[in-house]
ROMAR-800570 format. One record per atom (N, C-alpha, C): residue in one letter; atom name; x, z, y. Coordinates in steps of 0.02 Angstrom, whole numbers, plus 50000, padded with zeros to 5 digits. Atoms other than C-alpha are relative to their C-alpha. Layout:
REM ROMAR-800570
+----+----+-------+-------+-------+
: aa : at :     X :     Z :     Y :
+----+----+-------+-------+-------+
:  A : CA :     X :     Z :     Y :
...
+----+----+-------+-------+-------+
This chain:
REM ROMAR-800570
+----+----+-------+-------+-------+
: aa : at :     X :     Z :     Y :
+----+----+-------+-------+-------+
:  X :  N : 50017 : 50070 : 50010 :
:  X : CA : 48996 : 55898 : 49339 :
:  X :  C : 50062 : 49964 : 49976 :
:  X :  N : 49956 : 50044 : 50009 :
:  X : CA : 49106 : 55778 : 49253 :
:  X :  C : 50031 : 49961 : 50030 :
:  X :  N : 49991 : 50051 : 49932 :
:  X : CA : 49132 : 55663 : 49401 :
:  X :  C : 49956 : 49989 : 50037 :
:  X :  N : 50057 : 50001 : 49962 :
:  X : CA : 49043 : 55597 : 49526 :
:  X :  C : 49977 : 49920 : 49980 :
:  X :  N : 50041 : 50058 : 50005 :
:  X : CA : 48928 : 55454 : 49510 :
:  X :  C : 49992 : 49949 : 50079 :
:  X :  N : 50024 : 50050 : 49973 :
:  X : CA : 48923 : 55303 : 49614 :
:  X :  C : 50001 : 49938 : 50013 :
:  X :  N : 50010 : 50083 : 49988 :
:  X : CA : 48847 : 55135 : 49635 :
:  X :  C : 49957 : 49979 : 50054 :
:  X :  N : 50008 : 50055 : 49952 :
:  X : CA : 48810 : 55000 : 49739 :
:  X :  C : 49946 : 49961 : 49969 :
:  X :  N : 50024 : 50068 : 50019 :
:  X : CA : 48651 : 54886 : 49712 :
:  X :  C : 49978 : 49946 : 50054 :
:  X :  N : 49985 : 50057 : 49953 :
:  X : CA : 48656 : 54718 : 49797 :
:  X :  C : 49925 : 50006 : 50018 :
:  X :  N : 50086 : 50015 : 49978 :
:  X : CA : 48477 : 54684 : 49903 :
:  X :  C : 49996 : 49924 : 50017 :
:  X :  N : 49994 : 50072 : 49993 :
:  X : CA : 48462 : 54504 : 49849 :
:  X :  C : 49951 : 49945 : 50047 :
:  X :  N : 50066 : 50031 : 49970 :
:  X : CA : 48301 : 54460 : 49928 :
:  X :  C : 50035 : 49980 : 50107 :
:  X :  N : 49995 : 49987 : 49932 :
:  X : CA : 48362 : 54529 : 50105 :
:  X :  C : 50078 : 49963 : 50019 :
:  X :  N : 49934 : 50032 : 50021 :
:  X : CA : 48530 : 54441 : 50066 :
:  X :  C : 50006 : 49923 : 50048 :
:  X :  N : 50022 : 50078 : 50017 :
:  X : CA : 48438 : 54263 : 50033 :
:  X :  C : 49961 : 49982 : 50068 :
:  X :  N : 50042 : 50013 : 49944 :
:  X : CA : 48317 : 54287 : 50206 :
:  X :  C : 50058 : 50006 : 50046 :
:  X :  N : 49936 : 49996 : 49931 :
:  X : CA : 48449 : 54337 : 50347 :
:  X :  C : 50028 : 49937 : 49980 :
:  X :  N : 49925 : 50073 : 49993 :
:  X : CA : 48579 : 54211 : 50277 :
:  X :  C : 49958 : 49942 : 50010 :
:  X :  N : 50052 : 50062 : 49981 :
:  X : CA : 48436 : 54078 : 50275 :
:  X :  C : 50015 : 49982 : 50074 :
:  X :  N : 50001 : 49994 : 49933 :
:  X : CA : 48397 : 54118 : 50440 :
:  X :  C : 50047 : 49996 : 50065 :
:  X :  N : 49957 : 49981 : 49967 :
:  X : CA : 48537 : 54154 : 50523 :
:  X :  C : 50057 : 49917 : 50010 :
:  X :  N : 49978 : 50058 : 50010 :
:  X : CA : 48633 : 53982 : 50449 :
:  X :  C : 49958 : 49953 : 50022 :
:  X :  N : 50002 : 50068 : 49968 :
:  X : CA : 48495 : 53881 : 50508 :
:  X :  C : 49968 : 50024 : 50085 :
:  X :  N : 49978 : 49982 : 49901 :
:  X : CA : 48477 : 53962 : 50701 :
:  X :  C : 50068 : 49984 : 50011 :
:  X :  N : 49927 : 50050 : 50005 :
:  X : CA : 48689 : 53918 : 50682 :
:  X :  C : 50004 : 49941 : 50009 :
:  X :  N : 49985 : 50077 : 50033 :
:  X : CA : 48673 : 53740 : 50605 :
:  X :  C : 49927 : 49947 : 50067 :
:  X :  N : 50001 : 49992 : 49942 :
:  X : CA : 48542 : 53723 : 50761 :
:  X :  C : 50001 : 49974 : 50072 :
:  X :  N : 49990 : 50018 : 49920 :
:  X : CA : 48625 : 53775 : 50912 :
:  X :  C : 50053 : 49941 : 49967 :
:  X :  N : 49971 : 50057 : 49986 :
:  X : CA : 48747 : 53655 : 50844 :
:  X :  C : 49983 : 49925 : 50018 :
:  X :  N : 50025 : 50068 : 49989 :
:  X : CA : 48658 : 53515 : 50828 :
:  X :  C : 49966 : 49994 : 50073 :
:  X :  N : 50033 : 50038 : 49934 :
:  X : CA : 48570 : 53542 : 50987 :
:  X :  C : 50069 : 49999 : 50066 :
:  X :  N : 49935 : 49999 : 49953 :
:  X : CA : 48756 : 53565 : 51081 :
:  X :  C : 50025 : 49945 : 49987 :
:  X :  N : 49981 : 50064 : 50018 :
:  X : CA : 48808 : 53422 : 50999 :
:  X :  C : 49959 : 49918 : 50011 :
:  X :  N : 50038 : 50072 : 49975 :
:  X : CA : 48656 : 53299 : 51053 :
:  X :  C : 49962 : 50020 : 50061 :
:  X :  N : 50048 : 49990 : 49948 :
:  X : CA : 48573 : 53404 : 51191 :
:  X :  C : 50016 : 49985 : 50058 :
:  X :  N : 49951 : 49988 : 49956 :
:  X : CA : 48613 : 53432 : 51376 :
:  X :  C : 50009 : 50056 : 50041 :
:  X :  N : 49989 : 49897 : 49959 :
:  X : CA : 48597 : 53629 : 51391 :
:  X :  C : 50029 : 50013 : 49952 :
:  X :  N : 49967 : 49973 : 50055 :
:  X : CA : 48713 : 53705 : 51329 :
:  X :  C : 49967 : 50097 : 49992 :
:  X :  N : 50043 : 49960 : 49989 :
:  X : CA : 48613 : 53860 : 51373 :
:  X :  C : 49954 : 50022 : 49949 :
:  X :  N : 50052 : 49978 : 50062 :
:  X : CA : 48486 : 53838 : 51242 :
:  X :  C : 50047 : 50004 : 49912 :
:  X :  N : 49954 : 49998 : 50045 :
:  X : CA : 48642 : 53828 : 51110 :
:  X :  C : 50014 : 50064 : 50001 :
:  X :  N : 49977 : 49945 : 50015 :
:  X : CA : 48694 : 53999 : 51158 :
:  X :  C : 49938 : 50048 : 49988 :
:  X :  N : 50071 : 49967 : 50028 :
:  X : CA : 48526 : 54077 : 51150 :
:  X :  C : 50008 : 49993 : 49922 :
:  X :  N : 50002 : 50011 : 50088 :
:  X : CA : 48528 : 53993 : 50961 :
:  X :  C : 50049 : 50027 : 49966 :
:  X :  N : 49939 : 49966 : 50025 :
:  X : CA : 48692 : 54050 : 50924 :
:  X :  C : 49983 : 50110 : 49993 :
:  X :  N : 50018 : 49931 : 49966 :
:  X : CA : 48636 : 54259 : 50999 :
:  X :  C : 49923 : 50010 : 49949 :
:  X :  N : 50062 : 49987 : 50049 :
:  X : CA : 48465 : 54230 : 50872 :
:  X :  C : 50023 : 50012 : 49940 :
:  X :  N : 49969 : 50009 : 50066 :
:  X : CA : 48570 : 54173 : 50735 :
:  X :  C : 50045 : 50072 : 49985 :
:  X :  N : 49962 : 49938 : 50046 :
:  X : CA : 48674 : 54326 : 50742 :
:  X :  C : 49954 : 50070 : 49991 :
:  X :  N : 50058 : 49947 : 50009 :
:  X : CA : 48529 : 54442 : 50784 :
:  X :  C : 49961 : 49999 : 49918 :
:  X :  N : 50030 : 50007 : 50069 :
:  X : CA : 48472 : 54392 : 50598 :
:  X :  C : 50059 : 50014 : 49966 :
:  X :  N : 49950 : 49970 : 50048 :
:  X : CA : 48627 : 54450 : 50522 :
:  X :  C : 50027 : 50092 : 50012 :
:  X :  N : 50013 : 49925 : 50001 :
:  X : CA : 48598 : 54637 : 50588 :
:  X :  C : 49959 : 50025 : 49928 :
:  X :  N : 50031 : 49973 : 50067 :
:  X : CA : 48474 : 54668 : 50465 :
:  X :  C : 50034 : 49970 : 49924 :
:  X :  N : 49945 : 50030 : 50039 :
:  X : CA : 48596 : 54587 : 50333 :
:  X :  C : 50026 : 50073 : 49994 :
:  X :  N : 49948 : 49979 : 50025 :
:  X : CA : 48723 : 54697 : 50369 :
:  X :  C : 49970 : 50080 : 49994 :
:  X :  N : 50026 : 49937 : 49988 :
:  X : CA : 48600 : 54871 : 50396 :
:  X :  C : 49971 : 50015 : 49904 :
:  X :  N : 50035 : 49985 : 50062 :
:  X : CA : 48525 : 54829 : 50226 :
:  X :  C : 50014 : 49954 : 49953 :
:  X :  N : 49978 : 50052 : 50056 :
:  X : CA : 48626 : 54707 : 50116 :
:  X :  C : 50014 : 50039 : 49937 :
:  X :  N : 49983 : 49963 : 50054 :
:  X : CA : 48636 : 54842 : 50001 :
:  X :  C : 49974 : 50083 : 49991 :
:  X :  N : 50018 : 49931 : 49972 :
:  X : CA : 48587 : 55031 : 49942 :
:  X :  C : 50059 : 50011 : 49938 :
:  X :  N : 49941 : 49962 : 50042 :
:  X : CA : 48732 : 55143 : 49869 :
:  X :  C : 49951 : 50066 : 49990 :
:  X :  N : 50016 : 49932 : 50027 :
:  X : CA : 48689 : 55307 : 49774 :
:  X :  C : 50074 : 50034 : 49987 :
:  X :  N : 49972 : 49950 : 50024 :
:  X : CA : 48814 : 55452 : 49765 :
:  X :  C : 49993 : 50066 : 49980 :
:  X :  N : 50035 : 49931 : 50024 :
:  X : CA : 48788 : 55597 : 49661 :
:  X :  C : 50088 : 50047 : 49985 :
:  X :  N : 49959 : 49942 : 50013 :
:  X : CA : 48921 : 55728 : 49687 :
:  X :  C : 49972 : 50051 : 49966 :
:  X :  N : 50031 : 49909 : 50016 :
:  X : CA : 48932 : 55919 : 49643 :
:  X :  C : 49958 : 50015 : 50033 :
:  X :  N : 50052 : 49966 : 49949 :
:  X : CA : 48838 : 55954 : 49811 :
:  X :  C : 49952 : 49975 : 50022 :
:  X :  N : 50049 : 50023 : 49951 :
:  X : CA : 48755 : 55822 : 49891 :
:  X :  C : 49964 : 49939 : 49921 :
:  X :  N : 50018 : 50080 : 50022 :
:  X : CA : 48641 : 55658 : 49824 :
:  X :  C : 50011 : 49965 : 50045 :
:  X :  N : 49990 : 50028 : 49909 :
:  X : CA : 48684 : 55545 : 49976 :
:  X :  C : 49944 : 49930 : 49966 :
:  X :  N : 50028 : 50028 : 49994 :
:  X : CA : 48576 : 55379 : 49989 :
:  X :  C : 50043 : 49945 : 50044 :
:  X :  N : 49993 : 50037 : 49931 :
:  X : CA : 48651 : 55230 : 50111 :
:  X :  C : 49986 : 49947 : 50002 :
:  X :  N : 50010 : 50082 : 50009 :
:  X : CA : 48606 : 55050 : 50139 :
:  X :  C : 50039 : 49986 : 50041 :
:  X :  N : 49962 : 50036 : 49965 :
:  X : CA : 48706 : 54930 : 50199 :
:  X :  C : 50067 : 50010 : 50018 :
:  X :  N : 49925 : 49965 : 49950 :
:  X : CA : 48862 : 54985 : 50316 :
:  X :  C : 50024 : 50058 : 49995 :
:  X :  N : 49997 : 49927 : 50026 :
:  X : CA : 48816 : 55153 : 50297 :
:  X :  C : 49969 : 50027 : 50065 :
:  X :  N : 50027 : 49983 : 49948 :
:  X : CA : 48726 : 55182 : 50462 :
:  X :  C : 49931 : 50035 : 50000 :
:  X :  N : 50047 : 49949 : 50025 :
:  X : CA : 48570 : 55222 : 50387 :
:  X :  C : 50001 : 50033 : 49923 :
:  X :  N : 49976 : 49947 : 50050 :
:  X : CA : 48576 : 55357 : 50262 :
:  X :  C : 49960 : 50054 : 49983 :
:  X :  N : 50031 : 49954 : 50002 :
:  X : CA : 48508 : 55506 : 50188 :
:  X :  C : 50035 : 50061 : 49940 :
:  X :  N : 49988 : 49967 : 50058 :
:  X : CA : 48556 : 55662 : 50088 :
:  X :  C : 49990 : 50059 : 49990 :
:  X :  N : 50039 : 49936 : 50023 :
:  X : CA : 48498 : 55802 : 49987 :
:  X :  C : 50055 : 50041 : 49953 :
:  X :  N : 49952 : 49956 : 50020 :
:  X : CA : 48598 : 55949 : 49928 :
:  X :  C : 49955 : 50002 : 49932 :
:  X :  N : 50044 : 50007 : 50082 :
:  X : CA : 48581 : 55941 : 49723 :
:  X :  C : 49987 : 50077 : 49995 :
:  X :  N : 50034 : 49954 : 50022 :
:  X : CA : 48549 : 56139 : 49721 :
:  X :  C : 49922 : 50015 : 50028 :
:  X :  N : 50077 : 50021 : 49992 :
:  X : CA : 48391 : 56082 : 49792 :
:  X :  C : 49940 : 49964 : 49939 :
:  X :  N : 50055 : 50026 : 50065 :
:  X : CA : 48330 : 55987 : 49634 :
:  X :  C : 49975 : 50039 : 49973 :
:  X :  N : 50005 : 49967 : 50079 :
:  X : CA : 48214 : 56052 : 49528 :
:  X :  C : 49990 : 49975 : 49942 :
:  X :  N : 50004 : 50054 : 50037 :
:  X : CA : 48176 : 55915 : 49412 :
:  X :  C : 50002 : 49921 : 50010 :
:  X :  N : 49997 : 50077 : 49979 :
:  X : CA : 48201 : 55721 : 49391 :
:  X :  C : 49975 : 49961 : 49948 :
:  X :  N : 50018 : 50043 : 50039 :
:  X : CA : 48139 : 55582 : 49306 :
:  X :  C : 49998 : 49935 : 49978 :
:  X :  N : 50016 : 50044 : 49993 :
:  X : CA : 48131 : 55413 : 49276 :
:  X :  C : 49938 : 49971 : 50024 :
:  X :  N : 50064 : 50037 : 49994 :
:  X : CA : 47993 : 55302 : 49335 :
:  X :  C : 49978 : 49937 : 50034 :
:  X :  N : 50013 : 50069 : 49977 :
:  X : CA : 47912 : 55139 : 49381 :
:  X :  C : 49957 : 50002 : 50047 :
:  X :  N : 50020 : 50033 : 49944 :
:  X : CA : 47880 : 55103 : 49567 :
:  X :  C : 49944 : 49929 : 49985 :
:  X :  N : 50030 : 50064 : 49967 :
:  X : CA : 47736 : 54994 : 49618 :
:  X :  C : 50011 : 49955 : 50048 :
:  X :  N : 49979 : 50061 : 49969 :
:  X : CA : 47742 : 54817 : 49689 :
:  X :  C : 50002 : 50021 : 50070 :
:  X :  N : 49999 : 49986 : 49944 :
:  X : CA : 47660 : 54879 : 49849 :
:  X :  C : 50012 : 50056 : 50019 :
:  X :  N : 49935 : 49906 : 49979 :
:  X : CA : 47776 : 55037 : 49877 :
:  X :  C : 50026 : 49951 : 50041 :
:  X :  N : 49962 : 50044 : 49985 :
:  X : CA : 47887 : 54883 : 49925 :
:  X :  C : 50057 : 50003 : 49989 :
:  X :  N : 49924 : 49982 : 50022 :
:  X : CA : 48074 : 54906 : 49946 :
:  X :  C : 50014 : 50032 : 50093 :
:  X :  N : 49978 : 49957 : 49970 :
:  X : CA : 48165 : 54986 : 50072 :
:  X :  C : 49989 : 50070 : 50009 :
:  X :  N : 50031 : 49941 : 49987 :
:  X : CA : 48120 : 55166 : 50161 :
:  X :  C : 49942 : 49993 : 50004 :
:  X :  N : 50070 : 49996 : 50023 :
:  X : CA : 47950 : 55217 : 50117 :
:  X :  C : 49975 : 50062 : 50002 :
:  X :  N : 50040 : 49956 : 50012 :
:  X : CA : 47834 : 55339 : 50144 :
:  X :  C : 49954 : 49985 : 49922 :
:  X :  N : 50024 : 50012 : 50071 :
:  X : CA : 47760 : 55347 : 49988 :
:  X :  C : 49947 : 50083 : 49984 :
:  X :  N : 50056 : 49933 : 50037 :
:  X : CA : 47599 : 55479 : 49893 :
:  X :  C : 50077 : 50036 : 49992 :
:  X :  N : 49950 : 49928 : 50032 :
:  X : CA : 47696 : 55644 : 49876 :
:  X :  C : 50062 : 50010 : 50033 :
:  X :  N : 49895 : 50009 : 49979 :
:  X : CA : 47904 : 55593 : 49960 :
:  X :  C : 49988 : 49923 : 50030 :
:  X :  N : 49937 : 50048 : 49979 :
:  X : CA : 48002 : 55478 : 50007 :
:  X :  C : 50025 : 49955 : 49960 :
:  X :  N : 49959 : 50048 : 50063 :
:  X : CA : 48060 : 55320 : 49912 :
:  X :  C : 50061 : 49943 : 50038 :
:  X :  N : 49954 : 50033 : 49963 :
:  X : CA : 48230 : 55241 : 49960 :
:  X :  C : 49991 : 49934 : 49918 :
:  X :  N : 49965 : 50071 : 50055 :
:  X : CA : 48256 : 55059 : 49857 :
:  X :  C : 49994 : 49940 : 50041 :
:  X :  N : 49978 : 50058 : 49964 :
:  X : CA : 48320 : 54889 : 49891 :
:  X :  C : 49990 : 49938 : 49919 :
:  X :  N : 50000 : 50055 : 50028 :
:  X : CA : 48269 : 54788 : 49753 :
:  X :  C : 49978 : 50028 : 49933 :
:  X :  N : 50044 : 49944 : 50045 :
:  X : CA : 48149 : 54819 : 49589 :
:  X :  C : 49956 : 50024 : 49989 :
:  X :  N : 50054 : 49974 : 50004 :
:  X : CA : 48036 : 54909 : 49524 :
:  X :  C : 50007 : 50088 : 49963 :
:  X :  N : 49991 : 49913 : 50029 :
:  X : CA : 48138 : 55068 : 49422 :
:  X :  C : 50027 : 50029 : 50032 :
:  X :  N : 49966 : 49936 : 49968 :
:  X : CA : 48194 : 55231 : 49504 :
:  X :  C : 49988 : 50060 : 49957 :
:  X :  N : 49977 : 49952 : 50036 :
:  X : CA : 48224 : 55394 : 49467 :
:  X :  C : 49960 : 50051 : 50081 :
:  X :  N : 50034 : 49951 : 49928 :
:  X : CA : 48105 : 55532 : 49561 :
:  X :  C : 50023 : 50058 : 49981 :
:  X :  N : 49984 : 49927 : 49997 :
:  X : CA : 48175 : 55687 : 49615 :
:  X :  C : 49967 : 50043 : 50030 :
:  X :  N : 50026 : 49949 : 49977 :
:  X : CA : 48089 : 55854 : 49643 :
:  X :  C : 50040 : 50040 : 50017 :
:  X :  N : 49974 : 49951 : 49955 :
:  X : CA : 48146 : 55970 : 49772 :
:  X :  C : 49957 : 50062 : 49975 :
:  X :  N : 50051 : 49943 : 50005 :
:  X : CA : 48103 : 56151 : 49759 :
:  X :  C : 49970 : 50025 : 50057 :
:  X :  N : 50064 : 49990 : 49941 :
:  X : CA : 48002 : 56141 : 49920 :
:  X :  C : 49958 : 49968 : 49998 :
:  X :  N : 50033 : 50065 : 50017 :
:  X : CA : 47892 : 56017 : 49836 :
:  X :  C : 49990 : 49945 : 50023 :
:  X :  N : 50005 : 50047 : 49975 :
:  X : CA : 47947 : 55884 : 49920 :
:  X :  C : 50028 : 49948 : 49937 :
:  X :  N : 49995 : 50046 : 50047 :
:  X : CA : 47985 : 55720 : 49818 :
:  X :  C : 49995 : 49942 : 50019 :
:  X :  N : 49957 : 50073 : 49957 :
:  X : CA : 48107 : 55557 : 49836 :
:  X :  C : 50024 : 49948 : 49929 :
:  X :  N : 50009 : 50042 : 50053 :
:  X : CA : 48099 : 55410 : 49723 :
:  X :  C : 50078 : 49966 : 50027 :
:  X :  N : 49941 : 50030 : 50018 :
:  X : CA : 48277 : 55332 : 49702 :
:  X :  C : 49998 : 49933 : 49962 :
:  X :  N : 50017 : 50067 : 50059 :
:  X : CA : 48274 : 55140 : 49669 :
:  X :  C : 50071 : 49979 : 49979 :
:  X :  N : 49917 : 49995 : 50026 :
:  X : CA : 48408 : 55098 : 49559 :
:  X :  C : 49989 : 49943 : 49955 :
:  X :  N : 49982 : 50066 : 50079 :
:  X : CA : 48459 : 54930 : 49421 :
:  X :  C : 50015 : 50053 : 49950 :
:  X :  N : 49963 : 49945 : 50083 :
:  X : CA : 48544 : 55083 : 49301 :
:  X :  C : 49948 : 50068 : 50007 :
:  X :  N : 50005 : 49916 : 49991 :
:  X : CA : 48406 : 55228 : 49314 :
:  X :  C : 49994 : 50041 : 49940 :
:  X :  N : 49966 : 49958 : 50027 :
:  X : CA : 48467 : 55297 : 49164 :
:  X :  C : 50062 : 50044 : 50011 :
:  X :  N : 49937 : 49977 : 49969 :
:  X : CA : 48633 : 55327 : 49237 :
:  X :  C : 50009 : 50049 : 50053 :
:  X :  N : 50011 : 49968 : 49940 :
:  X : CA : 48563 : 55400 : 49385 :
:  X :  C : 49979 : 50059 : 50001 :
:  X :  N : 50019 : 49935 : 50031 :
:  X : CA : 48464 : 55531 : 49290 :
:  X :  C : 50055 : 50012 : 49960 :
:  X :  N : 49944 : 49960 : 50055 :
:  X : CA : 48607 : 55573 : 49169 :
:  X :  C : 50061 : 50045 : 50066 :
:  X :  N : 49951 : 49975 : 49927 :
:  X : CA : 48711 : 55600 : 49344 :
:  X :  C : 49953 : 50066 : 50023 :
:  X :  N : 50073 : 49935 : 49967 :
:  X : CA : 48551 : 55724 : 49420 :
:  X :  C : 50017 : 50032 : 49972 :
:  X :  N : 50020 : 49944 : 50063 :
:  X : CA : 48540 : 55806 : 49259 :
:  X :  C : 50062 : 50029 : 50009 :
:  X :  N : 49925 : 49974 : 50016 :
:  X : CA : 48737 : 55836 : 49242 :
:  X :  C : 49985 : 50066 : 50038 :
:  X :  N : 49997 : 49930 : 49951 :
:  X : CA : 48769 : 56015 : 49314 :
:  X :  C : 50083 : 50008 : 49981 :
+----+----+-------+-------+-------+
């Protein structure tokens, strides 16, 4: 292989909801610490507000790396993850995901579909006929990486 391949695509949607959320459970407990007289129900608001920036940080993003050996998969932090040894491929392709596939991890007809934002990926066949849709912004890039040997 020429190098290894990898990118990062941002998950703008899941970005735009947590931070919503999260800034106005914050903005809030302040206001209710600042005019209430529990401070009690401020820290509750404060402990919601950050509970909405877990899923932020689990899935603010999905990275693809395509080494010599592995494909890896990760969102976010890197906590959840997944990866497939490339002498497992047997073919790949481009292709266009439906609306209600959705985004994130997915059971999906046939595999597995990892994406965070989109509608193009790149499906890979295993030679145990299993099969994992890769959502990607570049999936030209992603297949030219697969394909490489």
């Amino acid at each position: 292989m020429a190098g290894e391949y990898k990118h990062t695509q941002p998950g703008w949607l899941i970005r735009i909801i947590s931070g919503f959320w999260a800034l106005g459970y914050a903005a809030l407990a302040v206001y209710v610490r600042a005019f209430g007289t529990e401070p009690e129900t401020a820290i509750v608001l404060v402990l919601v507000a950050l509970g909405c920036t877990i899923p932020l940080a689990l899935f603010h993003s999905l990275t693809v790396t395509v080494s010599d050996d592995i494909v890896r998969m990760s969102y976010g932090v890197g906590l959840i993850h997944k990866s497939y040894l490339r002498q497992d491929i047997e073919s790949v392709q481009t292709v266009r995901t439906r609306w209600y596939h959705g985004w994130g991890i997915r059971k999906i007809v046939g595999g597995w579909m990892y994406n965070i934002s989109g509608f193009d990926a790149v499906e890979v066949r295993l030679r145990n006929d299993r099969m994992i849709r890769i959502g990607t912004d570049e999936p030209q890039k992603l297949l030219e990486a697969l394909q490489d040997s």
